[in-house]
C-alpha positions, -999 to 999 in steps of 0.1 A, spaced: 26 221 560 56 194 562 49 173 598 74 178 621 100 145 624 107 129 657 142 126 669 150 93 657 186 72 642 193 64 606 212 36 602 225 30 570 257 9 576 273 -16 602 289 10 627 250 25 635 234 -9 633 260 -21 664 257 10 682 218 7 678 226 -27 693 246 -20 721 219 9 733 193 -17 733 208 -42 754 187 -39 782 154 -33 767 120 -56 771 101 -45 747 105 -27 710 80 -17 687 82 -34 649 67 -26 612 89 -27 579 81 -11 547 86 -36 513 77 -37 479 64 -67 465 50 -53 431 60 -76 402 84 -97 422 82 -128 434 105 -119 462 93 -94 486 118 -61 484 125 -51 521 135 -17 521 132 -5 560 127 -19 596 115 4 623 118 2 658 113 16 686 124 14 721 126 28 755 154 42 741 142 60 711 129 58 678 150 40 648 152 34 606 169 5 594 176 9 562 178 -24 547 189 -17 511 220 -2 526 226 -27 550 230 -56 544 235 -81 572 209 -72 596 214 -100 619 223 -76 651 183 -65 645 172 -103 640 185 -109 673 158 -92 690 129 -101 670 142 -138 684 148 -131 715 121 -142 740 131 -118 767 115 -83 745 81 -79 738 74 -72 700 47 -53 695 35 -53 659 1 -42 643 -6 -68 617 27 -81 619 15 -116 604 34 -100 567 63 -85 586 70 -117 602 64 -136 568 86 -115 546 115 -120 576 107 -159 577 109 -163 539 144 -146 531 161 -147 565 147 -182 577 138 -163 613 104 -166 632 98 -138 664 96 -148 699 74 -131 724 51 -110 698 17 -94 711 1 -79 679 -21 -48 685 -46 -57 661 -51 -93 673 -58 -72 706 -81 -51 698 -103 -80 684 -105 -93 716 -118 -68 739 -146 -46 713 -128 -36 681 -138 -50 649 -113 -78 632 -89 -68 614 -91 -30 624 -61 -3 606 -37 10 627 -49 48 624 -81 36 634 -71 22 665 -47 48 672 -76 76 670 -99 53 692 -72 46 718 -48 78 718 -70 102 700 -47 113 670 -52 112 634 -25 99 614 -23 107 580 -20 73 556 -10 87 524 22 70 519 12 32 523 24 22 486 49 49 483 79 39 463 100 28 494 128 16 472 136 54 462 165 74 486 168 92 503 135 90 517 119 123 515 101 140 554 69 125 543 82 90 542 99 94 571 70 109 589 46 77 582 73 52 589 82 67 622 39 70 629 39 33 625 59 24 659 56 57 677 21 46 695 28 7 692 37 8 730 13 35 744 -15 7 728 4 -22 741 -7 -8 774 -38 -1 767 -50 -30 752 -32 -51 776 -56 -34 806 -84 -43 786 -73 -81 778 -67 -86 817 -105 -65 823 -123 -87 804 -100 -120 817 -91 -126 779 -51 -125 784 -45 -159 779 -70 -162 749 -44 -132 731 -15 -153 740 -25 -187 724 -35 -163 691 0 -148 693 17 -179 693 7 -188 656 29 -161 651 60 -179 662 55 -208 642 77 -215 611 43 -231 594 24 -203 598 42 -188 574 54 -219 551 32 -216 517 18 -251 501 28 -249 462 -6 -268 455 -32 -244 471 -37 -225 446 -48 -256 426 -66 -271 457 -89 -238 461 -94 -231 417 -131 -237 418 -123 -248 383 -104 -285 398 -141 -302 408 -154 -298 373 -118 -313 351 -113 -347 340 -85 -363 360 -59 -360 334 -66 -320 330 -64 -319 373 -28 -332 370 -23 -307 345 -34 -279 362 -12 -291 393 15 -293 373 4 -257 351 7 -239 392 38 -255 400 56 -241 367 46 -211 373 55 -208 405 98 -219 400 90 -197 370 81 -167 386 109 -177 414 134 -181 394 130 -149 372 118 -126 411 90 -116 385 52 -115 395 29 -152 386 5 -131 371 33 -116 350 43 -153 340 10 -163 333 -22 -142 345 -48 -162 363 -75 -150 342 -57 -174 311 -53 -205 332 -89 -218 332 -89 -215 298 -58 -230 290 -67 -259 312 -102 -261 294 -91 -264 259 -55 -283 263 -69 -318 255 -77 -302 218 -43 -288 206 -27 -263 199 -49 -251 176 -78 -244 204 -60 -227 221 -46 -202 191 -83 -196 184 -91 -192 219 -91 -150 219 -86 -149 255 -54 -163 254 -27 -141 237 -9 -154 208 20 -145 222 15 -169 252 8 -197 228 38 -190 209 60 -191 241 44 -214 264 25 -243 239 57 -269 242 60 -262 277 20 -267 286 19 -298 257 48 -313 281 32 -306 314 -2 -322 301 13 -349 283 37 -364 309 26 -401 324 3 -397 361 27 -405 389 25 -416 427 28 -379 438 2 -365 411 -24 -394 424 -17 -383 460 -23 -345 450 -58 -359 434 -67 -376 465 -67 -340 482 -89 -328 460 -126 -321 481 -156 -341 469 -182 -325 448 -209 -321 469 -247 -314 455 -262 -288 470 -281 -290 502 -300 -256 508 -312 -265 538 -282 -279 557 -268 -246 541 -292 -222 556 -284 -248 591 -247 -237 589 -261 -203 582 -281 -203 618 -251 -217 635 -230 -191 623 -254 -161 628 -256 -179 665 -222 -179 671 -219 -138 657 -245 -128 680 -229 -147 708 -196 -129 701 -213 -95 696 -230 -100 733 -193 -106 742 -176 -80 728 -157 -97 706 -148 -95 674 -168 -127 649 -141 -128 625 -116 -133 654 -134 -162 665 -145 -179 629 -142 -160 594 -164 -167 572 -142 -185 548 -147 -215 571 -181 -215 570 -178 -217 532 -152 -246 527 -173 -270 556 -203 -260 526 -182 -271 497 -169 -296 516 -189 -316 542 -154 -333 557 -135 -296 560 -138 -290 593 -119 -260 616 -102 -282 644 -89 -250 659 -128 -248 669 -127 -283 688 -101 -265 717 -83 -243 734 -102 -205 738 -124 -205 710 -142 -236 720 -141 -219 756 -158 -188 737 -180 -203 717 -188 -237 736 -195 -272 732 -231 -274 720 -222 -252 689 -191 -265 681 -209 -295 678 -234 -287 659 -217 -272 634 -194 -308 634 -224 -329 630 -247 -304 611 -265 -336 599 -279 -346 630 -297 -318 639 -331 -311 642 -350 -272 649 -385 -266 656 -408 -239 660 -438 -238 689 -456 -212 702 -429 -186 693 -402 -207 709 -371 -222 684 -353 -249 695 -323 -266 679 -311 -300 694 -296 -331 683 -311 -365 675 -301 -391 696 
């Protein structure tokens, strides 16, 4: 059975988009997703903003219309609320190709970390916790570019701002129950930062697990390899991996320093690519170290030997700081992924500084912050069933 569609306005050229503008002049709040393709490109396809409002429920539809700046307006204006769930990709896609960051964002997910929900948690998920109706999910990678868009398509795009602002009361209530408003509002603000969103070309380099184990000469080269791919893949809007699939890089980077001919009898790596790529990768590896290439080395983490039990240390700390969170009702991941306990293993100088302030050192507090700093310099002993963990002095 088709869903029935909410009343809501198309707009497809200038004339709607100013008359969606004008209706909306005295709104505080709108409701925000967008739908995209990024599939083999290297720049993200927006194909639809939606919105919603006191006023009612609206498609943007951006491969019609181009100049969108009446809608842009909004998202920076510090006077409206945006609620968003996830908006972290939204944002970023509207950063990258319209050089626009959003003021005033409270992000549903984010939220719901915060006050008992598991980080991240879907939309429909929350939605059915919160408002007790199942939404149907079927069209997430729907072929958005295709129009017009059929009922179904509109049905799920419209689902995903219809209950942003029913949540954004609910969770609020629950932020200011369990005094955690403020703690939201610092979160949010990353958000509105231009370098949240700006990407480093070298980190894909910085985090290969390959970099630790390469001579210098083949570190500059794989540097260099990431870099060409990227204004490659930029300057085609194809996919990297359709340049140069990640799966071939280690082993390009492995045998380069033989030839040409280790890599032709290398049967991971197409002849094809040889055949197109060798002079390119021969110049790349070839070309004299410079100033910038030996900065870009001195980023590279130390290779640190193993130290199980410093490991299974970090591993107490971080179990400590779960069940501290759980016993809070907040969401672990919110407070300290996991990914940051693994780079302060690999690297014993990586450390989080957004633990050293503001609410997660509130959360988590000073003692464990600390020891998970200064992980060298601390000592735990068992007696009589009691475990004690303290610093030496």
């Amino acid at each position: 059975m088709t869903p029935v569609i909410e009343d809501y306005l198309l707009i497809e050229d200038a004339a709607t988009l100013q008359r969606f503008y004008d209706e909306n002049q005295d709104i505080e709040w709108m409701g925000i997703d967008t739908e995209f393709i990024g599939e083999r490109r290297f720049t993200t396809l927006l194909c639809l903003i939606q919105v919603s409002t006191k006023n009612g429920l609206y498609l943007i539809d951006t491969l019609k219309v181009k100049n969108i700046d009446l809608c842009l307006k909004f998202i920076q204006d510090p006077n409206i609320v945006k609620i968003s769930h996830a908006g972290e990709n939204d944002y970023k896609l509207l950063y990258l190709q319209f050089g626009i960051v959003p003021k005033n964002v409270f992000d549903t997910q984010i939220a719901a970390g915060f006050v008992g929900h598991k980080y991240p948690i879907s939309f429909s998920k929350l939605v059915e916790r919160n408002l007790n109706v199942h939404l149907k999910k079927g069209y997430t990678v729907s072929d958005w570019e295709s129009r017009p868009m059929n009922k179904r398509q509109v049905k799920y795009a419209l689902d995903d701002v219809i209950y942003l602002y029913k949540l954004w009361n609910i969770l609020q209530s629950q932020l200011e129950k369990y005094e955690r408003t403020a703690w939201a509002k610092e979160e949010f603000l990353k958000l509105e930062k231009a370098s949240y969103y700006e990407v480093d070309p070298n980190k894909e380099a910085l985090k290969s697990n390959l970099i630790q184990d390469l001579g210098m000469k083949e570190q500059v080269f794989l540097f260099r390899l990431y870099r060409w791919r990227l204004r490659e893949a930029k300057a085609r809007n194809h996919s990297k991996e359709m340049i140069l699939p990640n799966k071939m890089i280690s082993f390009i980077v492995k045998n380069i320093t033989m030839g040409r001919k280790a890599l032709v009898k290398n049967r991971r790596i197409p002849q094809r690519v040889v055949e197109r790529y060798w002079e390119t990768f021969s110049e790349l590896y070839q070309q004299k170290i410079t100033t910038e290439d030996e900065e870009l080395l001195s980023l590279i983490p130390a290779d640190v030997a193993e130290n199980p039990k410093q490991d299974t240390l970090l591993e107490m700390i971080y179990i400590m700081i779960c069940y501290k969170c759980h016993d809070l009702e907040i969401a672990p991941s919110l407070v300290m992924h996991r990914s940051i306990l693994k780079k302060i293993k690999v690297d014993q100088g990586n450390f989080d500084e957004s633990l050293l302030n503001g609410w997660r050192k509130e959360l988590i507090g000073e003692d464990l912050v600390n020891w998970m700093r200064i992980k060298k310099d601390i000592i735990i002993s068992f007696n009589e069933g009691v475990c004690s963990i303290e610093m030496k002095e």
